[in-house]
C-alpha positions as CSV (number, residue, x, y, z in Angstrom):
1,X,-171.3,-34.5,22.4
2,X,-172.1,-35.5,25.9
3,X,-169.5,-38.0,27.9
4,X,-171.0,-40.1,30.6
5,X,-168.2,-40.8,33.6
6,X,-167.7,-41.9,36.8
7,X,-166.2,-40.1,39.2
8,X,-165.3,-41.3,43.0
9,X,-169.6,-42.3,43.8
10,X,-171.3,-40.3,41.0
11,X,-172.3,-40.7,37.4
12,X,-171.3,-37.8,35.6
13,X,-172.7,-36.4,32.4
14,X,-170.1,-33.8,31.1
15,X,-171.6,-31.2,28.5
16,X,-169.6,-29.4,26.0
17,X,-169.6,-25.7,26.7
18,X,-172.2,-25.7,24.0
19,X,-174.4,-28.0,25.4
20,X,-174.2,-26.4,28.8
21,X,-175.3,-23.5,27.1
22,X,-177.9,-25.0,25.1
23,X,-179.0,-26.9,28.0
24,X,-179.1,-24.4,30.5
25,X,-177.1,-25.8,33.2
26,X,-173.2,-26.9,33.6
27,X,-172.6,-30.9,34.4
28,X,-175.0,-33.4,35.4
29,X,-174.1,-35.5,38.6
30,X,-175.9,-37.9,40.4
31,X,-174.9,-40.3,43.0
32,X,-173.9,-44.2,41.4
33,X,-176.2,-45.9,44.0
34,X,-179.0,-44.0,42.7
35,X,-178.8,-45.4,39.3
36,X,-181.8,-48.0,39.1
37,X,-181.4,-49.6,35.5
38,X,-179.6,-48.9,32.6
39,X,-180.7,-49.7,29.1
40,X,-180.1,-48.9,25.4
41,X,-182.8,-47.5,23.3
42,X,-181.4,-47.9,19.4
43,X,-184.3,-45.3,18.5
44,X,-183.4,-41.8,20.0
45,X,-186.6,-39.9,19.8
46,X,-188.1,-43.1,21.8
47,X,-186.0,-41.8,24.6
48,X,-187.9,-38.7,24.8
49,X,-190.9,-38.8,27.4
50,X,-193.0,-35.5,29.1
51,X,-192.7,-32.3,27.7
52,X,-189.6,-29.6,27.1
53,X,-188.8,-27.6,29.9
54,X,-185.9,-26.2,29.7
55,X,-183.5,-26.1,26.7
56,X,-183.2,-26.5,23.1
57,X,-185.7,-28.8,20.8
58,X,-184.5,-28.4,17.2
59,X,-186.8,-31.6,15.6
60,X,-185.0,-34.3,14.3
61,X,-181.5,-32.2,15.1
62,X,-180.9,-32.1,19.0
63,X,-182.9,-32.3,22.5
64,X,-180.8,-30.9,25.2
65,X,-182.5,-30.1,28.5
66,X,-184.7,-31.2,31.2
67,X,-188.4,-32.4,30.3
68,X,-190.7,-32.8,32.8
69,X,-193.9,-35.4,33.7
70,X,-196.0,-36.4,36.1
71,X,-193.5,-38.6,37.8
72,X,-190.4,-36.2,37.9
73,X,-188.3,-34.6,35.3
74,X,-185.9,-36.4,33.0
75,X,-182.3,-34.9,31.9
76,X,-181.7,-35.8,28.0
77,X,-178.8,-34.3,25.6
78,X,-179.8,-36.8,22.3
79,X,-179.4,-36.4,18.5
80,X,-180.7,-38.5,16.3
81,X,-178.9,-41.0,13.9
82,X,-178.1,-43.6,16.8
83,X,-178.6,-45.4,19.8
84,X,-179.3,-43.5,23.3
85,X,-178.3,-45.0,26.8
86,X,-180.7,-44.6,28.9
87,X,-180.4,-44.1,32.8
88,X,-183.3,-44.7,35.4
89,X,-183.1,-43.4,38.5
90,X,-184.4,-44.2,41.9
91,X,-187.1,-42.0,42.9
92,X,-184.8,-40.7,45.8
93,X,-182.4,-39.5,42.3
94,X,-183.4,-36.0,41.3
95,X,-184.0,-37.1,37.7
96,X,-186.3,-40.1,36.9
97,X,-184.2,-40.6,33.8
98,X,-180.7,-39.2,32.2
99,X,-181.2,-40.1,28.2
100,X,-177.4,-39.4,26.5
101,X,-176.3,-40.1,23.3
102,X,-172.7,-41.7,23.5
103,X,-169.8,-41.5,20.9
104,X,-168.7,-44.9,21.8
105,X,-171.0,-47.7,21.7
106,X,-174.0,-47.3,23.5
107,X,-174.3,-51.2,24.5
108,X,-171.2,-51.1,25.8
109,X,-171.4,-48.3,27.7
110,X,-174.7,-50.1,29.3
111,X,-173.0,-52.9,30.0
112,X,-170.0,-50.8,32.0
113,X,-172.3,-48.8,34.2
114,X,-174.7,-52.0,35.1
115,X,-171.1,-53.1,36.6
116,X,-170.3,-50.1,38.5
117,X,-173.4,-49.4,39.8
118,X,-174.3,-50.7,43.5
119,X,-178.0,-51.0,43.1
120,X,-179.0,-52.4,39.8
121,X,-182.7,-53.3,39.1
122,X,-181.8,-56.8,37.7
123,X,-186.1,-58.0,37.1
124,X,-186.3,-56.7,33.7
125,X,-184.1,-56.1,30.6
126,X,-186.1,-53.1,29.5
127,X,-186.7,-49.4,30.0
128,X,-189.8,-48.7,32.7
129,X,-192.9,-46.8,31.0
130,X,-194.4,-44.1,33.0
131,X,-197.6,-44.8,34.5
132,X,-200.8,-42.9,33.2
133,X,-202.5,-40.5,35.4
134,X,-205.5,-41.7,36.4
135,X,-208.4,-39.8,34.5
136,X,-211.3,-38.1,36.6
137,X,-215.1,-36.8,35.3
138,X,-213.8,-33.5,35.1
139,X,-210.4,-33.9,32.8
C-alpha cells in the first residue's frame, strides 16, 4: 500500500514495486508549498474524479494511476474498504489532486500534513469540486 512522506520540501507518495508497476511510474513527489488543502474522504470511490488514463482500474478492487479532466490530471492509488486522504494541489503543482489510501489513520494523517505544509487553504474544511465546462450549441 502506498505511504505518504515528507522528505526535506516535498510530499512523497512511495509505491510498492507493485504499484509502481501497476501504476506506470516509480514515486510521486511534489513540492510541500504546493500542497493547497488536505482532506479526508471516508468514501474512496468519491475520490475518483475524470477518467483513467494510465494504470490499473479493477472495480471495486484497486485504482492506481493518473486520471485526467478538464482542469489537470489527478494521481490516485485507492482501494476500497476505507477512508482516502486527499491532497489538492496549487495549479502551479503538476497534479490537481494526489488521492492515497493510508494504512494508518487517514484523519490523522490530514491533520499532520495541514501542519507541515507552508501554504494551506484554511477557507473551507472540504474537498474543491471541479468546475463544469461550460456547454456550447454544438456539444
Amino acid at each position: 500500500m502506498a505511504r505518504i512522506l515528507v522528505k526535506g520540501d516535498d510530499l512523497v507518495v512511495r509505491l510498492s514495486w507493485w504499484e509502481k508497476a501497476a501504476a506506470g511510474r516509480g514515486t510521486v513527489r511534489v513540492l510541500l508549498a504546493a500542497v493547497c488543502r488536505v482532506t479526508v474522504e471516508p468514501d474512496w470511490w468519491r475520490a475518483l474524479r475524470g477518467v483513467a488514463q494510465r494504470g490499473v482500474w479493477i472495480p471495486g478492487g484497486l485504482c492506481i494511476g493518473t486520471r485526467g479532466h478538464h482542469v489537470g490530471k489527478d494521481f490516485v492509488a485507492v482501494r476500497p474498504g476505507g477512508p482516502v486522504v486527499c491532497i489538492e494541489l496549487w495549479p502551479t503543482a503538476p497534479f490537481s489532486l494526489i488521492a492515497v489510501s493510508v494504512r494508518d489513520d487517514a484523519e490523522v494523517t490530514a491533520r499532520w500534513l495541514c501542519r507541515l505544509a507552508p501554504k494551506i487553504d484554511s477557507s473551507t474544511c472540504w474537498r474543491q469540486a471541479i468546475s463544469v465546462p461550460e456547454e456550447t450549441d454544438h456539444s
